[in-house]
N, C-alpha and C positions, 0 to 999 in steps of 0.2 A: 859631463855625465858619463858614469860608468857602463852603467844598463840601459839599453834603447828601449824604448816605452813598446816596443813589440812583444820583448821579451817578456815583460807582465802582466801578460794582457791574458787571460783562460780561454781558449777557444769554446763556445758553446754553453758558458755559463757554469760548467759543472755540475748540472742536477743528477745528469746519467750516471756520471763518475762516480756516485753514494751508493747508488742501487746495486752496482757492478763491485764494489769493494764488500758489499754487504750479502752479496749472493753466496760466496764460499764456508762463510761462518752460520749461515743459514741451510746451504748442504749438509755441516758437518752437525750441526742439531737433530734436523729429521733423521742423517744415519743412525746418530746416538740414540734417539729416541725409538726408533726400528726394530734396531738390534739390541739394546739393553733396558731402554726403560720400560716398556711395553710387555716382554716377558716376564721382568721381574714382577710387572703388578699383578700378573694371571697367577704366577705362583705365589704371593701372596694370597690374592682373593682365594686361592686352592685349599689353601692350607688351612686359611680361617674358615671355610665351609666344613672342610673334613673333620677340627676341633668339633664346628657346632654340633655335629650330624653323629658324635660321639657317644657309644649308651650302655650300658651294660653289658659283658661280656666279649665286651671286644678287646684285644688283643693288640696292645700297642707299644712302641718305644718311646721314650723318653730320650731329651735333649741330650740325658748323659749317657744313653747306650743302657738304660735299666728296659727289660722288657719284662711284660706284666699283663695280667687280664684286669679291666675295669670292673668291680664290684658294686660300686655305688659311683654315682653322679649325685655329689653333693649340690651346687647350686651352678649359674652361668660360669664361675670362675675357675674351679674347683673339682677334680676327679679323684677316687679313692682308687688306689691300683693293690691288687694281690698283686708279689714279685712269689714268693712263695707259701706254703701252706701257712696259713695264721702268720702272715708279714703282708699289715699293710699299710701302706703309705698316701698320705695328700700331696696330688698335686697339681700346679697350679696348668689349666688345660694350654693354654700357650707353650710350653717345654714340652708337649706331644710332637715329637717329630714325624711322625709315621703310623699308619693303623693297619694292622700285619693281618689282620684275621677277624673277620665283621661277627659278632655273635648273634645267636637267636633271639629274634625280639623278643620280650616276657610277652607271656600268654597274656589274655585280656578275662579279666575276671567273669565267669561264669555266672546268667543269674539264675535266680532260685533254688543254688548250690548251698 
């Protein structure tokens, strides 16, 4: 015999030795999840309220750097932006990067006007 039957023997089973090799990779999750995943969801969830909450006369940029006043709110998907006088453009509210300038909400119709 090459190997003395000491030598293959696992002291204690090895149940601990799982838990211990599996704590490190399980550290570096929660960090990553901390530091990166966590944040990113806020600023998504941010981003998607500031689309929703989008209404006429506001003042906003576009994905490509076009900035523009909202004219019309066409339907949930959909924004008409003035870039300049009688130029306007659809588009799609997702590509709003930023809303630079909150406009007045329209007045609420008057009755017996």
């Amino acid at each position: 015999m090459l190997i003395s039957p000491a030598y293959a023997q696992v002291p204690g089973g090895g149940g601990g030795d799982m838990f211990v090799q599996l704590l490190p990779f399980l550290l570096i999750f929660v960090i990553i999840y901390f530091l990166i995943l966590r944040p990113q969801q806020k600023r998504v969830k941010a981003h998607r309220e500031m689309v929703a909450q989008i209404r006429r006369g506001d003042t906003v940029v576009t994905a490509g750097g076009l900035i523009g006043k909202v004219s019309k709110v066409i339907d949930d998907a959909e924004v008409q932006i003035e870039l300049a006088e009688g130029v306007r453009v659809r588009v799609v509210r997702p590509t709003i990067s930023e809303v630079r300038a909150r406009g007045e909400p329209a007045a609420p119709a008057k009755e017996g006007a």
